[in-house]
Backbone bond lengths (Angstrom), bond angles and torsions (degrees), N, CA, C in turn:
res aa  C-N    CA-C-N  psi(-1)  N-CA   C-N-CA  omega(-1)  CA-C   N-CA-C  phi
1 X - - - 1.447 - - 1.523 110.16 -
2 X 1.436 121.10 -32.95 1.321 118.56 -174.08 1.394 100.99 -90.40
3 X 1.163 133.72 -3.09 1.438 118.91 156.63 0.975 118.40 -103.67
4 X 1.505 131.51 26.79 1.359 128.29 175.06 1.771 83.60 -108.54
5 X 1.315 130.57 -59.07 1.407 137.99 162.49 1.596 106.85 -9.66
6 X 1.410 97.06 -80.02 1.886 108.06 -173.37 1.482 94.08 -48.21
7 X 1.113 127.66 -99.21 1.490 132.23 -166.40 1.292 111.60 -28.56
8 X 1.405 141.03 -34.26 1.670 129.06 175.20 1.840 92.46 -84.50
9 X 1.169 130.30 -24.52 1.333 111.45 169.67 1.398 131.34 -76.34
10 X 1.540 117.22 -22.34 1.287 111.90 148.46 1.362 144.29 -97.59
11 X 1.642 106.55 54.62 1.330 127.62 -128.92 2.284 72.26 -114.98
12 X 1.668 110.90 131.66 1.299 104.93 178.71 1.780 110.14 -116.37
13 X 1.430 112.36 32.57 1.666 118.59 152.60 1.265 121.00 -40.13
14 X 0.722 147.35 123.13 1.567 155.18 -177.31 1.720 107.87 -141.49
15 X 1.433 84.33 142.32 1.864 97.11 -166.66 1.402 101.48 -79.91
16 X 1.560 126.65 135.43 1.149 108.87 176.38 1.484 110.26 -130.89
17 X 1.408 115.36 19.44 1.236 137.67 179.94 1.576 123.53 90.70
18 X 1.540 97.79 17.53 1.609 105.03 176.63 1.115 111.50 -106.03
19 X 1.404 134.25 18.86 1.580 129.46 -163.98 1.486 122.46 79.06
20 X 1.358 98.12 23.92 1.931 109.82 168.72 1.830 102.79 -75.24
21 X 1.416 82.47 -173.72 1.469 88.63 171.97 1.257 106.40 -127.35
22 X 1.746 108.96 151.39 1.358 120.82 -155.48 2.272 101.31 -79.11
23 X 0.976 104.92 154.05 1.233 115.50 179.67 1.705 112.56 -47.63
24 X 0.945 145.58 104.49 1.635 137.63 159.46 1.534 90.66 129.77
25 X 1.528 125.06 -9.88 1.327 119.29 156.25 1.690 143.25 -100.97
26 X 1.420 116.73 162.05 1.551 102.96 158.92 1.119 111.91 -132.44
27 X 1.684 98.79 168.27 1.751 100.62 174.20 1.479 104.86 -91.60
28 X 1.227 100.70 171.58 1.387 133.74 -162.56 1.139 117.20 -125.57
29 X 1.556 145.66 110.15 1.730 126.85 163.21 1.285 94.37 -120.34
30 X 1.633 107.27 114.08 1.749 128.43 169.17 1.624 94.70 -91.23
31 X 1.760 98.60 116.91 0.887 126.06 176.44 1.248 106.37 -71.83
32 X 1.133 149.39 130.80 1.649 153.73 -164.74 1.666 87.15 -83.70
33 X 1.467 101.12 178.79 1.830 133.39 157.09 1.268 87.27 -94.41
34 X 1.707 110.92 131.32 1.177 127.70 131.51 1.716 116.20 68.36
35 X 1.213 111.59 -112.78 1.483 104.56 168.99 1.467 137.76 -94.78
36 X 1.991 102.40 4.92 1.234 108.09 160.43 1.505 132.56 -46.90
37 X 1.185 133.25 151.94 1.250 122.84 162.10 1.751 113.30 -99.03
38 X 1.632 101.97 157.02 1.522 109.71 -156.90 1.817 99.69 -75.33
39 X 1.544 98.03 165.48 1.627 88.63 -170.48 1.396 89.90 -128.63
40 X 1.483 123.68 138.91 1.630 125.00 161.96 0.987 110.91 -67.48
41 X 1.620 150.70 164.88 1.007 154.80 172.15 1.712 112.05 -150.39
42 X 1.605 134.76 138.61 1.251 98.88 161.27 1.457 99.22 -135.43
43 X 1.638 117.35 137.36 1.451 121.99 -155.71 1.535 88.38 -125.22
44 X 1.432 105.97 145.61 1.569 124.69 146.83 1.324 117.58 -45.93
45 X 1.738 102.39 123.90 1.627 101.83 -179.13 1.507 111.90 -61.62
46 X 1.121 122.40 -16.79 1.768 116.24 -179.49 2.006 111.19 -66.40
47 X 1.613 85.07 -27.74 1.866 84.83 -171.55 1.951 103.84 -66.27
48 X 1.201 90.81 -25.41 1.654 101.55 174.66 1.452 111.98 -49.66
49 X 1.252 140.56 -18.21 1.310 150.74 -165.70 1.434 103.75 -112.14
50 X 1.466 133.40 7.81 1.541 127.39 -174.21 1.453 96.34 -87.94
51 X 1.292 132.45 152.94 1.250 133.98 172.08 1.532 108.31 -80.05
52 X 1.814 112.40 7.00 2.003 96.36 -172.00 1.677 75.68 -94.09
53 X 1.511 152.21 -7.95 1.270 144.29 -131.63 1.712 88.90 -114.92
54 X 1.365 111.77 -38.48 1.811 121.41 -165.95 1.404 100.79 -47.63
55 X 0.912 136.71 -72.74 1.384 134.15 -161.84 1.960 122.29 -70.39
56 X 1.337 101.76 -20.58 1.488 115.50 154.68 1.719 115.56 -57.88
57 X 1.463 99.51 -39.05 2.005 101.28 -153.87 1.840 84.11 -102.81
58 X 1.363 119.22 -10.71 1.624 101.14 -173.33 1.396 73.54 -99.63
59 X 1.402 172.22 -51.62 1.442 142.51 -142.95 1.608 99.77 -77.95
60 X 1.530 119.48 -32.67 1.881 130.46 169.74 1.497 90.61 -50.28
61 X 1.203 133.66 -64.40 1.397 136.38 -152.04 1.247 97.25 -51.28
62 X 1.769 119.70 -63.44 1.805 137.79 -160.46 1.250 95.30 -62.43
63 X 1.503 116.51 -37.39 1.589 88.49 -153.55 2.019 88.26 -106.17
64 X 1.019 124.62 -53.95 1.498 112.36 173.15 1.726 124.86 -69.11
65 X 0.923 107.94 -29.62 1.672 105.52 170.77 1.506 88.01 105.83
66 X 1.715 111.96 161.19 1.857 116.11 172.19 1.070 92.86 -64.76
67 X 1.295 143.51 -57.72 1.738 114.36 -145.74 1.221 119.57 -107.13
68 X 1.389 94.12 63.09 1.410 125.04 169.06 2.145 105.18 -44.45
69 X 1.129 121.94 129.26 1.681 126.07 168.01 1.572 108.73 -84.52
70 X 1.298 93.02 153.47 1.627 90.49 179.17 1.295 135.27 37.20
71 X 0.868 137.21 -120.31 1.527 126.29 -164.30 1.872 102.24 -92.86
72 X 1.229 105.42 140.49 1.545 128.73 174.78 1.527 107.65 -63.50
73 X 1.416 106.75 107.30 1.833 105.31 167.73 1.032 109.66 -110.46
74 X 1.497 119.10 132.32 1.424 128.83 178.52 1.947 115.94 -129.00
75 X 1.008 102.06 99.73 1.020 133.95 -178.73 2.114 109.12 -40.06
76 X 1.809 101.51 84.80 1.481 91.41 -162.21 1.145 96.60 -151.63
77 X 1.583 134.48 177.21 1.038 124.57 153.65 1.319 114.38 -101.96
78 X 1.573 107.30 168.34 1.641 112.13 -135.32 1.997 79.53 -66.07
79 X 1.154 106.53 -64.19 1.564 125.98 -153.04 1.567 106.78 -50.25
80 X 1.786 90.97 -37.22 1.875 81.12 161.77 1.388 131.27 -100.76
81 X 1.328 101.18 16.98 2.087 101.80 151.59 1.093 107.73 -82.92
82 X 1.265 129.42 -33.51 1.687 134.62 -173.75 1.469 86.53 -50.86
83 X 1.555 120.01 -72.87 1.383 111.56 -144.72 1.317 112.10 -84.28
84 X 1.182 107.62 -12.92 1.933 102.94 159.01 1.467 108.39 -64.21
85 X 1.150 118.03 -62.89 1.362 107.94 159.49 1.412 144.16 1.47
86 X 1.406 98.60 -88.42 1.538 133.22 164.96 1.560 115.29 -43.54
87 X 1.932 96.72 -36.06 1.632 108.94 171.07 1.606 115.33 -62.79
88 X 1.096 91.09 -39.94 1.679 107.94 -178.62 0.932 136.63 -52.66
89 X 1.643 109.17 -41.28 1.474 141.97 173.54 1.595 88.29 98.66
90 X 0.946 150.79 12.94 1.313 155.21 -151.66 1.342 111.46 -101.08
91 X 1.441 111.16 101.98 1.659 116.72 -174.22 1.870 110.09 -79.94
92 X 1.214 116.04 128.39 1.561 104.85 -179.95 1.378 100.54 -131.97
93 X 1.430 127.09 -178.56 1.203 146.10 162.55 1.020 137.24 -124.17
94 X 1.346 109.02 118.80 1.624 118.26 -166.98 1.634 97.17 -60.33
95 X 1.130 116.37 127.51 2.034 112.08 146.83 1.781 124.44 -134.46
């Protein structure tokens, strides 16, 4: 987990007004249950370190492996990334 952490923190994306992601963040696609549909998200790498976030990014780990390409999928339902989230204090943006 802490090298999936380090590596999206020295991650050099920079927003350049085309729909990148802003510097000190990543995106996110929370894979829904079942017939949900998936949600983008893009969170501050620090919220990555909340303990409501651990058990979201270790089920990403089991089921995708760390070196995950491109965008981070984490395998959740939508409503309970929100509230890990929300646990977090962790402000993100849907896109």
């Amino acid at each position: 987990m802490r090298e999936l952490i380090r590596r999206l923190s020295f991650s050099d994306r920079v927003s350049d007004g085309g729909g990148g992601v802003p510097r000190g963040c990543v995106p996110l696609l929370v894979v829904g249950d079942g017939d949900e549909q998936s949600e983008r998200f893009v969170v501050r790498v620090e919220a990555l370190r909340q303990p409501s976030l651990a058990a979201p990014l270790e089920m990403a780990a089991q089921e995708f492996g760390y070196k995950q390409e491109g965008i981070l999928r984490v395998p959740c339902a939508v409503h309970q990334f929100k509230q890990a989230l929300s646990t977090a204090g962790a402000v993100s943006t849907k896109y």
